[in-house]
DOZA-551728 format. One record per residue (C-alpha): residue in one letter; residue number from 1; x, z, y. Coordinates in Angstrom, 2 decimals. Each point is the difference from the previous one (the first is absolute). Last residue first. Layout:
<pts>
{"a" NUM {X Z Y}}
...
</pts>
This chain:
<pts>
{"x" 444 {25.64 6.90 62.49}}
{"x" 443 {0.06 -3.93 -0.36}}
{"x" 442 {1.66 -0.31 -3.10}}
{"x" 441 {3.24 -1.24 -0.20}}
{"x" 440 {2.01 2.39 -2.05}}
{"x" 439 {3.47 -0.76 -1.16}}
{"x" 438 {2.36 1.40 -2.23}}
{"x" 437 {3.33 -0.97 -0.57}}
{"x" 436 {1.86 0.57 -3.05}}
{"x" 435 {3.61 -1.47 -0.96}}
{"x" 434 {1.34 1.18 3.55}}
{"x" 433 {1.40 -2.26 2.68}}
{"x" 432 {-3.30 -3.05 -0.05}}
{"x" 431 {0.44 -3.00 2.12}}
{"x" 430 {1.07 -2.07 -2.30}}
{"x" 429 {-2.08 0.65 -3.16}}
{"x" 428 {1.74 -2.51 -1.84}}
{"x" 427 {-1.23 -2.52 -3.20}}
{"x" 426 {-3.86 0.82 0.68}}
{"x" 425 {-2.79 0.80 -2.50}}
{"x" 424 {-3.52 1.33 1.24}}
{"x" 423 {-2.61 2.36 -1.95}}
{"x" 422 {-2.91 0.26 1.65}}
{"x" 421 {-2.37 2.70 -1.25}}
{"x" 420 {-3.65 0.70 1.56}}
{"x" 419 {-1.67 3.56 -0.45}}
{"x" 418 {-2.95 1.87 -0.09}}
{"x" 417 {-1.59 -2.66 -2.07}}
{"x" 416 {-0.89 1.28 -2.98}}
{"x" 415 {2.38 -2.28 -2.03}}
{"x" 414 {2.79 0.83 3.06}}
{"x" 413 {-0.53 3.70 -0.28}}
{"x" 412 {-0.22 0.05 -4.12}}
{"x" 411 {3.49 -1.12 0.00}}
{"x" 410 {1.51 1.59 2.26}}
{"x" 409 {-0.91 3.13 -1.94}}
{"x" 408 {3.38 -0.93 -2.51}}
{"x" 407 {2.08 0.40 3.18}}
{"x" 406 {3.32 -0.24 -1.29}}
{"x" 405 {-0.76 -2.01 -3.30}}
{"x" 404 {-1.95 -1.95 2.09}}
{"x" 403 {2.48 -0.59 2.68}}
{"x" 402 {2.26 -1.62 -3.36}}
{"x" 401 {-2.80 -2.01 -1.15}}
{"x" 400 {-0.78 -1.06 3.73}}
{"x" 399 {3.57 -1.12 0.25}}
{"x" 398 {-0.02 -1.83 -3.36}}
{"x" 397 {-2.85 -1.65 0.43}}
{"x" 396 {1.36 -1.29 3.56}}
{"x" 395 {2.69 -1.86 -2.14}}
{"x" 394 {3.94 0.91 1.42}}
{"x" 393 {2.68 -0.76 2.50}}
{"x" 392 {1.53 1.58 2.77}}
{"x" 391 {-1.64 2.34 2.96}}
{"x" 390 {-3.44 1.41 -0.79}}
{"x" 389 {-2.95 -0.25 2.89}}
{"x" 388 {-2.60 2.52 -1.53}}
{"x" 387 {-3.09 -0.96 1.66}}
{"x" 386 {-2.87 3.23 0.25}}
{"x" 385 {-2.97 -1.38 1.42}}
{"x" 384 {-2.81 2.79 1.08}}
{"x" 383 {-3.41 -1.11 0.47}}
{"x" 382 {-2.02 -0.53 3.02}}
{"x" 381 {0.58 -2.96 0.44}}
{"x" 380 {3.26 -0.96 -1.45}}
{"x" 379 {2.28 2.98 1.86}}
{"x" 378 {3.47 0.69 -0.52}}
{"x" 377 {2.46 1.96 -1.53}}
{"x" 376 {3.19 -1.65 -0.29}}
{"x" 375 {2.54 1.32 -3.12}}
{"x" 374 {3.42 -1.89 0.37}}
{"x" 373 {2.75 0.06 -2.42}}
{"x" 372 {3.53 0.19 -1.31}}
{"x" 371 {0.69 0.74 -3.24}}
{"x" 370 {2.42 -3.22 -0.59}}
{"x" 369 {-2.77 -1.61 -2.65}}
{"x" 368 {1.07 -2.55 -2.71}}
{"x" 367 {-0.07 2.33 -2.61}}
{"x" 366 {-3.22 2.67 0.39}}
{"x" 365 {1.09 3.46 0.41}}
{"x" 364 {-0.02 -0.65 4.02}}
{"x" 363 {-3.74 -0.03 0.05}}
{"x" 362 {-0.43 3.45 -1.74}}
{"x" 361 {2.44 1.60 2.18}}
{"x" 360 {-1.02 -1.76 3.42}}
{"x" 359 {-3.71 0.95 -1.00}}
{"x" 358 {0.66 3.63 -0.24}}
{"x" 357 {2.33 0.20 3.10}}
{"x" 356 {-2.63 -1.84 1.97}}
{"x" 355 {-2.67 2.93 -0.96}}
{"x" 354 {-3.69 -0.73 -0.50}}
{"x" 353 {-2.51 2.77 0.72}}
{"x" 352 {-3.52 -1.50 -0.86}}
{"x" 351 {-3.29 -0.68 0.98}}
{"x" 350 {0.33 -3.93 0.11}}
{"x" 349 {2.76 0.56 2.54}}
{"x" 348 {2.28 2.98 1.67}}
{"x" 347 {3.31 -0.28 0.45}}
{"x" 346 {3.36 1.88 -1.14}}
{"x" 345 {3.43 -0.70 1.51}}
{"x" 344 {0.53 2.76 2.12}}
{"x" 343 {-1.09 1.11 3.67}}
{"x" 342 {-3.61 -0.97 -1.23}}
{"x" 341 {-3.03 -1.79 1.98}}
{"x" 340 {-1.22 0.66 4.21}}
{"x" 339 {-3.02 2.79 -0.54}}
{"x" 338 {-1.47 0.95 2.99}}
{"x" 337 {-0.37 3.63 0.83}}
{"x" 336 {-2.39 2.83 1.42}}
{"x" 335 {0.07 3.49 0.83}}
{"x" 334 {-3.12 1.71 -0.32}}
{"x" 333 {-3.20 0.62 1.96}}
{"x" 332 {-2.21 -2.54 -1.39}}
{"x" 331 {-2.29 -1.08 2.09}}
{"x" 330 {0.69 -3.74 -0.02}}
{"x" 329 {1.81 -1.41 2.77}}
{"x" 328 {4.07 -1.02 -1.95}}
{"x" 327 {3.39 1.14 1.19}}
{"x" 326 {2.96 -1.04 -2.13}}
{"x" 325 {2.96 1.54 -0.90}}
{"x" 324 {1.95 -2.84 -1.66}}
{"x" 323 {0.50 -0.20 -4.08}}
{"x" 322 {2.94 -0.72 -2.44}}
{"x" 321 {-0.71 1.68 -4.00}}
{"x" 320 {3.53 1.14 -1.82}}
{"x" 319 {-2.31 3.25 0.08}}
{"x" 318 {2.86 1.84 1.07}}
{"x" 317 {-0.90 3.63 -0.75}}
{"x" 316 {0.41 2.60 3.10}}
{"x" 315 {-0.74 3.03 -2.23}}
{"x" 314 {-1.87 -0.69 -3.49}}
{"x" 313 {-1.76 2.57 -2.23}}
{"x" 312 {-0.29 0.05 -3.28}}
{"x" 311 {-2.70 1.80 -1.86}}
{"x" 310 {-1.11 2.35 3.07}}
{"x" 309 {-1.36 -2.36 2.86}}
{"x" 308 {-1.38 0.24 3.59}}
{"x" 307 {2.53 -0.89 1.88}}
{"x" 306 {1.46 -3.32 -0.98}}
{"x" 305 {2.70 -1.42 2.06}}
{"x" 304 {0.23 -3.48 0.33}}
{"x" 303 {2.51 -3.20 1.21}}
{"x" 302 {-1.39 -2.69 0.67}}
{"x" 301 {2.38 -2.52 1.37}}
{"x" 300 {0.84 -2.22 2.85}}
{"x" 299 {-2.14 -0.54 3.82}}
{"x" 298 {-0.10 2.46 2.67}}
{"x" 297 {3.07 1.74 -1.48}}
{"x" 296 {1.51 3.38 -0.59}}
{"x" 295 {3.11 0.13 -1.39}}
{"x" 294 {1.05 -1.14 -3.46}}
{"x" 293 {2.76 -2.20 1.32}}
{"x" 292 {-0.73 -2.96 -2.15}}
{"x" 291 {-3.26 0.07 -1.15}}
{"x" 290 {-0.98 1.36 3.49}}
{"x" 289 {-2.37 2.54 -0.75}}
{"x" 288 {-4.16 0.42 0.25}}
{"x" 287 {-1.24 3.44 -0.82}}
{"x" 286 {-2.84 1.19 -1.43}}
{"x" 285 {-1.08 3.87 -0.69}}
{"x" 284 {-2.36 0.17 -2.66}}
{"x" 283 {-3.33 2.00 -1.47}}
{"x" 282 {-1.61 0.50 3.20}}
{"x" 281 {0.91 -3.20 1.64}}
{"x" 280 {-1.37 -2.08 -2.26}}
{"x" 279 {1.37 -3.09 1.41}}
{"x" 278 {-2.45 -3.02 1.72}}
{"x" 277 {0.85 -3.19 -0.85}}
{"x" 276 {-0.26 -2.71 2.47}}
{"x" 275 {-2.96 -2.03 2.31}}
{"x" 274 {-2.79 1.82 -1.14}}
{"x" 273 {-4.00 -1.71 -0.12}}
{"x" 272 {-0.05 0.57 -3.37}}
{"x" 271 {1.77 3.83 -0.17}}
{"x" 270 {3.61 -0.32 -1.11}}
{"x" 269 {0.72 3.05 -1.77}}
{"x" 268 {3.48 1.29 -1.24}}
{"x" 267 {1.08 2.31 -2.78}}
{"x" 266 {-1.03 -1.96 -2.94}}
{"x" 265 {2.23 1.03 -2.74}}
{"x" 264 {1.78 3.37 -0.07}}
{"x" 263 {2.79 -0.23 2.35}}
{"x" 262 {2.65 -0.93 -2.84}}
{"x" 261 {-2.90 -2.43 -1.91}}
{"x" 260 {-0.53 -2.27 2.82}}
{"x" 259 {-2.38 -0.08 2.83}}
{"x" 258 {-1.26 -2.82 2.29}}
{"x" 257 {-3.81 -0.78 0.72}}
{"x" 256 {-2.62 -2.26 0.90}}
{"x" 255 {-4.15 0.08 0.25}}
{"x" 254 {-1.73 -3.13 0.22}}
{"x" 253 {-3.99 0.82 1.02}}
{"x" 252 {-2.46 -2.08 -2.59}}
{"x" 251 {-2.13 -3.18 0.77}}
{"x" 250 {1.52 -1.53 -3.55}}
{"x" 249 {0.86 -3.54 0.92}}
{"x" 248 {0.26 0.23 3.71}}
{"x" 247 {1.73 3.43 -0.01}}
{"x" 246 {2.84 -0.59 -3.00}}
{"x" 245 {0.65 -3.39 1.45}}
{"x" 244 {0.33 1.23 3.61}}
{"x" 243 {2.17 2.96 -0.67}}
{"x" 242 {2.64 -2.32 -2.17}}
{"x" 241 {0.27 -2.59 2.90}}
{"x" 240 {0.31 3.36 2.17}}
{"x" 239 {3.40 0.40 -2.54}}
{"x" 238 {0.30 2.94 -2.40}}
{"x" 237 {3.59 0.67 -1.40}}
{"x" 236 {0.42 1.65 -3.61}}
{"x" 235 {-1.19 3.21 -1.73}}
{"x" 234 {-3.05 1.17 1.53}}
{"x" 233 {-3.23 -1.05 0.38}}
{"x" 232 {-3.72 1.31 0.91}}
{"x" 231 {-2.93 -2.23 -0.32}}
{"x" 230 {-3.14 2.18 1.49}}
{"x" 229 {-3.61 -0.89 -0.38}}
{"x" 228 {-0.09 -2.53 -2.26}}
{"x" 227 {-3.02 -2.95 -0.76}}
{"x" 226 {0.31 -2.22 -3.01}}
{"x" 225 {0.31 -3.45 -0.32}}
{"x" 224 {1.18 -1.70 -3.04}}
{"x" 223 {0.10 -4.06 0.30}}
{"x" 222 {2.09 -0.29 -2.62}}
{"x" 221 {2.73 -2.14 2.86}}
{"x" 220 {-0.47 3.10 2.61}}
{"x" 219 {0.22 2.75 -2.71}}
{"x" 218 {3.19 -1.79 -0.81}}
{"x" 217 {1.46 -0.11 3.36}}
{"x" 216 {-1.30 3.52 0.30}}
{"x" 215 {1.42 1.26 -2.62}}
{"x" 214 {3.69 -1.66 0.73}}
{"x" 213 {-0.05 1.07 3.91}}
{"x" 212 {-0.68 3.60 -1.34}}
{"x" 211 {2.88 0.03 -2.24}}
{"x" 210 {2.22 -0.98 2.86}}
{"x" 209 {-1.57 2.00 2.17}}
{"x" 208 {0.48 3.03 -2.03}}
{"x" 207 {-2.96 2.33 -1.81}}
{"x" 206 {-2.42 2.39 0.80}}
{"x" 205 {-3.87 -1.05 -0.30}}
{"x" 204 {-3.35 1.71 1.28}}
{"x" 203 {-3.19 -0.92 -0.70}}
{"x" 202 {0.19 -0.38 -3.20}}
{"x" 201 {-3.01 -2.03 -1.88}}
{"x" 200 {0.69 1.44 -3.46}}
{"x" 199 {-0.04 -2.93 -2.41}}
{"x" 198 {0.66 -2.70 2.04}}
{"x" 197 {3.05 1.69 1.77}}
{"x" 196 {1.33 0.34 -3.42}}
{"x" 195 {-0.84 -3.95 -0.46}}
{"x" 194 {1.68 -0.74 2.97}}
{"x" 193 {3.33 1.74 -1.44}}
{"x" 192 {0.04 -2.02 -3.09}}
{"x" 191 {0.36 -3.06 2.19}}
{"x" 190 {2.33 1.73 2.27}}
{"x" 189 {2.57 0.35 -3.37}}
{"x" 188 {2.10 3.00 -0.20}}
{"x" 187 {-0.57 2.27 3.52}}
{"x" 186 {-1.00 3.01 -2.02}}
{"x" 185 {-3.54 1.59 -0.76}}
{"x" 184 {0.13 3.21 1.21}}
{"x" 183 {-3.36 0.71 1.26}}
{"x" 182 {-0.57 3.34 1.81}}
{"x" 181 {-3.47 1.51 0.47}}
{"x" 180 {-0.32 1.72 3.42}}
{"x" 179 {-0.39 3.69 0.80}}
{"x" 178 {3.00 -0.30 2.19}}
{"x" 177 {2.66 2.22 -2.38}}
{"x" 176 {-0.94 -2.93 -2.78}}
{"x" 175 {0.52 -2.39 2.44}}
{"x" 174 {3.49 1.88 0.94}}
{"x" 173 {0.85 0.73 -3.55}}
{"x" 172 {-0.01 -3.71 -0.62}}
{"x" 171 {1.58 -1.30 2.99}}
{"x" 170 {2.91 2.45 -0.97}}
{"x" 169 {0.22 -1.51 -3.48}}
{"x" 168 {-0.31 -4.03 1.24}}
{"x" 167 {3.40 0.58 2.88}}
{"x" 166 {2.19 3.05 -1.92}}
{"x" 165 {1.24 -2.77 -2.77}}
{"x" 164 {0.63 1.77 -2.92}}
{"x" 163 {-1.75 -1.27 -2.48}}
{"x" 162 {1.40 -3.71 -0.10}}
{"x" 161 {-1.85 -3.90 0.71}}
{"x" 160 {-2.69 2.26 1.86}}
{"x" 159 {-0.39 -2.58 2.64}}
{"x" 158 {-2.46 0.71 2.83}}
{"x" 157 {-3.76 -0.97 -0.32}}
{"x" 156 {-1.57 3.32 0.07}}
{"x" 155 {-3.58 -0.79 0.83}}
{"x" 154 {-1.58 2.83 1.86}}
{"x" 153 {-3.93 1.24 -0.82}}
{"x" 152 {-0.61 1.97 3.31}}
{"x" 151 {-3.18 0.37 1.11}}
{"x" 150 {-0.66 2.02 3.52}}
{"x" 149 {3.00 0.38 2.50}}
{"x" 148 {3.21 -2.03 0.22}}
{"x" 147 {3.00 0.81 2.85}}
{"x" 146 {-0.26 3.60 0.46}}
{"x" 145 {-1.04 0.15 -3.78}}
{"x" 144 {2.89 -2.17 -1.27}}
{"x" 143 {2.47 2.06 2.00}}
{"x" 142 {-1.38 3.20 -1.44}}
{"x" 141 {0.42 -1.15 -3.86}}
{"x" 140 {3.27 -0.95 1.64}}
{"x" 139 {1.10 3.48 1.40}}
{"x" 138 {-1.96 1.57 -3.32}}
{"x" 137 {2.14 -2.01 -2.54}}
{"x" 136 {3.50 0.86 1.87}}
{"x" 135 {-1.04 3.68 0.36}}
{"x" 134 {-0.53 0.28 -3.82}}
{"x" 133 {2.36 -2.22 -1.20}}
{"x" 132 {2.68 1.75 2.13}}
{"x" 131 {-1.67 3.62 -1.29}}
{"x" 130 {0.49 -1.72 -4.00}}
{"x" 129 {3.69 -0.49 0.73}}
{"x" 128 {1.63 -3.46 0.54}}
{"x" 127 {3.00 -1.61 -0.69}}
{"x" 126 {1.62 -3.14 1.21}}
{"x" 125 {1.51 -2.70 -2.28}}
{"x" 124 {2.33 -2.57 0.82}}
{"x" 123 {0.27 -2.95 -2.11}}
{"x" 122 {3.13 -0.27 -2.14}}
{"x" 121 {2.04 -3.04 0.45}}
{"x" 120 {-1.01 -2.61 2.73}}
{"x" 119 {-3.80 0.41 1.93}}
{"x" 118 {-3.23 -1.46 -1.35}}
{"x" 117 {-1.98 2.80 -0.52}}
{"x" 116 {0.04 3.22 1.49}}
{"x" 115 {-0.66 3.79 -2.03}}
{"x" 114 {-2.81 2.47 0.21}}
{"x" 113 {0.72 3.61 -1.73}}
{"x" 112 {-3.28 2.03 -0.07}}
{"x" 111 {-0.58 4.22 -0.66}}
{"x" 110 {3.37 0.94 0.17}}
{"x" 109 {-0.28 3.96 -0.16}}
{"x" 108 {1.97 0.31 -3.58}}
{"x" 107 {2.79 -2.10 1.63}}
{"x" 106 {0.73 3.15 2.13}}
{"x" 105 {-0.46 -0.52 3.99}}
{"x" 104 {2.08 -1.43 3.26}}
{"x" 103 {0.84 -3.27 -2.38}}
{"x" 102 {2.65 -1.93 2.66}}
{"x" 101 {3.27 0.65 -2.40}}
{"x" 100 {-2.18 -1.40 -3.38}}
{"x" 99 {-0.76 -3.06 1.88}}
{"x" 98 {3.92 -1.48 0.02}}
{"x" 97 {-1.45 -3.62 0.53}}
{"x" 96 {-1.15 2.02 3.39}}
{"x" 95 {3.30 -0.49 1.27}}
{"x" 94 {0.39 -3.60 -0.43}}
{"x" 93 {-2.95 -0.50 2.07}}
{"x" 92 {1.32 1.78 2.96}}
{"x" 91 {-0.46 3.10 1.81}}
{"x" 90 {1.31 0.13 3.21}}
{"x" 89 {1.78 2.74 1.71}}
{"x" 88 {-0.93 3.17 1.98}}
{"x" 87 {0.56 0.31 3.29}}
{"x" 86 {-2.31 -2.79 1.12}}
{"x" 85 {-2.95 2.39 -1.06}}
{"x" 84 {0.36 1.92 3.23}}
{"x" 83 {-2.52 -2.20 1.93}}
{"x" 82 {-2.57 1.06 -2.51}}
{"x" 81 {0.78 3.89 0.73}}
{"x" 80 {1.31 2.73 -1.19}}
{"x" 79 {2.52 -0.95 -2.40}}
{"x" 78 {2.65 2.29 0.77}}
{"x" 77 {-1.50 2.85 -1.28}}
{"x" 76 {0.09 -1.96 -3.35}}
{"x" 75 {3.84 0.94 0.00}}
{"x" 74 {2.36 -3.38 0.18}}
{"x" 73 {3.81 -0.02 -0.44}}
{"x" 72 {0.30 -3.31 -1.50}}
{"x" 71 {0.76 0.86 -3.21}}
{"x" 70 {-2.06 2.69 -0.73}}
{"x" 69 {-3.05 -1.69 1.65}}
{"x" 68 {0.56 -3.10 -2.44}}
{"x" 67 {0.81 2.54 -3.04}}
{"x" 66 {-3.32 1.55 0.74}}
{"x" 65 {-1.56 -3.03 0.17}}
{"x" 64 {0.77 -1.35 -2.69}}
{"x" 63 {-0.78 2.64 -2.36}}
{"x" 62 {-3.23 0.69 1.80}}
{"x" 61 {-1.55 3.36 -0.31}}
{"x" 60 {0.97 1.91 3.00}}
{"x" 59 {1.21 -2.65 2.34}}
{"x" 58 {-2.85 -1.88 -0.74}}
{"x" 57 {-2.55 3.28 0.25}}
{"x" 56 {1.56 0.40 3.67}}
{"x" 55 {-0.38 -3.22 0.89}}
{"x" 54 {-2.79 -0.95 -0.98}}
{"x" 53 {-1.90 3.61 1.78}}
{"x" 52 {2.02 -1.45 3.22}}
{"x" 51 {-1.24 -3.82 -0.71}}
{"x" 50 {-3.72 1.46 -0.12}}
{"x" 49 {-0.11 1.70 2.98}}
{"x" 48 {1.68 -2.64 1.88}}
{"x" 47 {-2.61 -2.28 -1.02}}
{"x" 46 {-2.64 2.40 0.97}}
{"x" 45 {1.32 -0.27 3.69}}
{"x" 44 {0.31 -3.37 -0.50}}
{"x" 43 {-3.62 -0.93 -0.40}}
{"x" 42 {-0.71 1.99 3.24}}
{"x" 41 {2.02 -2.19 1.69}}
{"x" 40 {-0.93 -3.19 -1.55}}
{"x" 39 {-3.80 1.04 0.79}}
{"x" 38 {-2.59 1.40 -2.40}}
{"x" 37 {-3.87 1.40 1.24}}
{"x" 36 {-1.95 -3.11 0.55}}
{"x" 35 {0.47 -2.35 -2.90}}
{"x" 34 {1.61 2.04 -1.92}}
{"x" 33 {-2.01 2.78 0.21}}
{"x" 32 {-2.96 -2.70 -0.58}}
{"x" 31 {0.97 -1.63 -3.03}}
{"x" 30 {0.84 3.41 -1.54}}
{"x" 29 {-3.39 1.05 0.40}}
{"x" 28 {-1.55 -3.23 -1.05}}
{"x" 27 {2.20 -0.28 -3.60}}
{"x" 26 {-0.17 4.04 -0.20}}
{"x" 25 {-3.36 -0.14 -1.36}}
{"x" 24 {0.81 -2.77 -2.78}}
{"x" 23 {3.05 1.64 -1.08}}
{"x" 22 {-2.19 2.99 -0.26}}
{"x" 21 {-2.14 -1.78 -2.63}}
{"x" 20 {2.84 -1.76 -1.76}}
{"x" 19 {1.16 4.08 -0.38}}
{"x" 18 {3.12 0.97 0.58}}
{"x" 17 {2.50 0.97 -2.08}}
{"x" 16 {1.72 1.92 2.89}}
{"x" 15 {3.58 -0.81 1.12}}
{"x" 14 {-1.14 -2.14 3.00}}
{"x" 13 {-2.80 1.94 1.83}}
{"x" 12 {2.27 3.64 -0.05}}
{"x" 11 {2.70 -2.28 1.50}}
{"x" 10 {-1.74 -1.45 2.35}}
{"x" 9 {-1.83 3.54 1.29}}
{"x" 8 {3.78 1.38 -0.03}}
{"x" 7 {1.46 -3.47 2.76}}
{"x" 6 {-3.10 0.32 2.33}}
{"x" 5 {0.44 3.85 0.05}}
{"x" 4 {3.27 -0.45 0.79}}
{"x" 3 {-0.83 -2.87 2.77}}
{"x" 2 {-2.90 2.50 1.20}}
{"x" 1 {3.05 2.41 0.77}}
</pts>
């Protein structure tokens, strides 16, 4: 019973257009329920609420979906609980490149479409209605509140290199939703990027580490010294080497998190003093699947079910993400995980997605070249180094004119400084089966 009423006072809180003022109010009260009122079980009693109202509006409304429950022999009655969500199959990434069979409303009530970057062929794109902006604006605006009170003047330093990204608009709303003045200034050239922080005096900044690392390299050799409150990242893999430099240069609290555009950005926390990721329980159910098998799994992939959306909702998603459960001290009452890289070929570095497959195909245009190579992602410093190891025979410039064709933003992230490129020539890769192998060194 108090879960139910829990799970309707939520929901009534979420889809209102709520005030920055009430945002502000609910911050400490929200901070405090959590802290001393929420427990895992008590969490997943509204959880199962949630995926039984998901499931029965999925099956109802979902082209997909229906057909997948058709053809399987599934009723929504039989989904009752989390545990019974390993009836039902995966979803995949190649099945949401058919978007218009996952769209649970008309067109005409599409409010925001957000798209990825980075990937091979058409980018995917996830819809969103104007209540899912709604409730996901006021859950962060709240976020920011239980974890920032007072002034908030947030520098948006995340790449807006195309409009659709979900990561720099749903920061945005969520400062404005906070009472706090949002500025979006882009993650282009850190020098530029000082000066903004000149100007205004934030006290605040979201951004990447890798972005981070370059402003504050710079700031360090202009001598620019400001004083933050709160850094918070996202995007790419933050190391305690990372933590220090961000805390002994600007005296601010380092803030990390993990989202992506199919679960609706940032929907994981990872408080300073936290040990993993912490997953919004309330708006998904997580899983973690052997890649192989697809059953359940201490260690393997993400796999996510969203229950608290209208647009386009997901069931038991593979994220293509791998992760451990984790247990981490902080008060936090929700489940936690660490992040271990990608089941397929795409990295991480500089602030961007970058695929083997991509840079195999551009690389093995160029005569000379067999089309086999090796991406290592390593460490200089603190910095990412990205060394392309190409098999045959060919000038560097015309390997890094070719990955720059690919990856035209690669460009600006090694002139800013976000990112180092090695490019390496060898007659044989001999150790090497496939024609792309990725590797990822960094100390996780």
């Amino acid at each position: 019973m108090i879960a139910e009423i829990v799970d309707k006072a939520l929901r009534r809180f979420e889809e209102r257009n709520s005030q920055p003022a009430i945002i502000k109010k609910a911050g400490s009260f929200f901070h405090r329920l959590v802290e001393q009122g929420m427990h895992l079980g008590f969490i997943e009693t509204i959880q199962n609420r949630r995926l039984r109202d998901t499931i029965d509006y999925v099956v109802l409304r979902s082209p997909f979906y229906k057909r997948m429950f058709s053809k399987y022999g599934l009723r929504p009655e039989d989904i009752e609980t989390i545990e019974d969500l390993q009836k039902i199959p995966f979803t995949t990434v190649k099945d949401i490149r058919e978007w218009q069979d996952f769209l649970c409303v008309s067109e005409e009530k599409l409010s925001a479409v957000f798209t990825t970057s980075g990937t091979t062929g058409e980018p995917k794109r996830i819809y969103y209605t104007f209540r899912e902006l709604q409730t996901l604006s006021n859950l962060y605006g709240l976020a920011l509140r239980i974890a920032h009170s007072g002034r908030l003047v947030a520098l948006i330093a995340l790449p807006i290199g195309h409009g659709l990204w979900i990561g720099g608009a749903s920061v945005q709303r969520a400062v404005e939703r906070a009472g706090g003045l949002p500025l979006s200034v882009g993650a282009s050239d850190p020098e530029e990027t000082l000066k903004w922080m000149e100007r205004f005096s934030p006290n605040v900044v979201f951004s990447s580490p890798s972005y981070m690392t370059a402003l504050t390299r710079r700031a360090e050799r202009l001598g620019c010294r400001g004083t933050l409150d709160k850094i918070i990242l996202a995007g790419e893999l933050l190391t305690s080497e990372h933590k220090k430099l961000f805390t002994g240069y600007w005296g601010a609290a380092v803030f990390d998190s993990y989202g992506s555009t199919e679960i609706g950005s940032a929907q994981t926390i990872a408080l300073p003093e936290c040990t993993a990721f912490h997953l919004n329980d309330l708006h998904l159910i997580t899983e973690i699947v052997d890649p192989v098998t697809g059953k359940p799994a201490d260690e393997g992939e993400l796999v996510f079910t969203t229950i608290r959306r209208e647009g386009m909702p997901l069931i038991r998603y593979r994220s293509g993400d791998k992760a451990r459960w984790a247990k981490c001290g902080c008060w936090l009452p929700l489940k936690a995980i660490n992040l271990q890289g990608r089941t397929d070929d795409m990295i991480v570095a500089g602030d961007m997605n970058i695929y083997g497959r991509v840079i195999a195909k551009a690389v093995g245009k160029i005569p000379g070249t067999t089309g086999r190579v090796l991406i290592t992602a390593s460490k200089e410093g603190l910095t990412d180094q990205l060394t392309i190891t190409v098999e045959g025979y060919a000038a560097e410039e015309e390997i890094q004119e070719a990955l720059l064709s690919s990856y035209p933003e690669l460009g600006v992230n090694i002139k800013n400084g976000n990112l180092h490129l090695v490019i390496e020539l060898v007659t044989i890769l001999p150790s090497q089966i496939k024609d792309v192998k990725v590797l990822d060194v960094r100390e996780r």
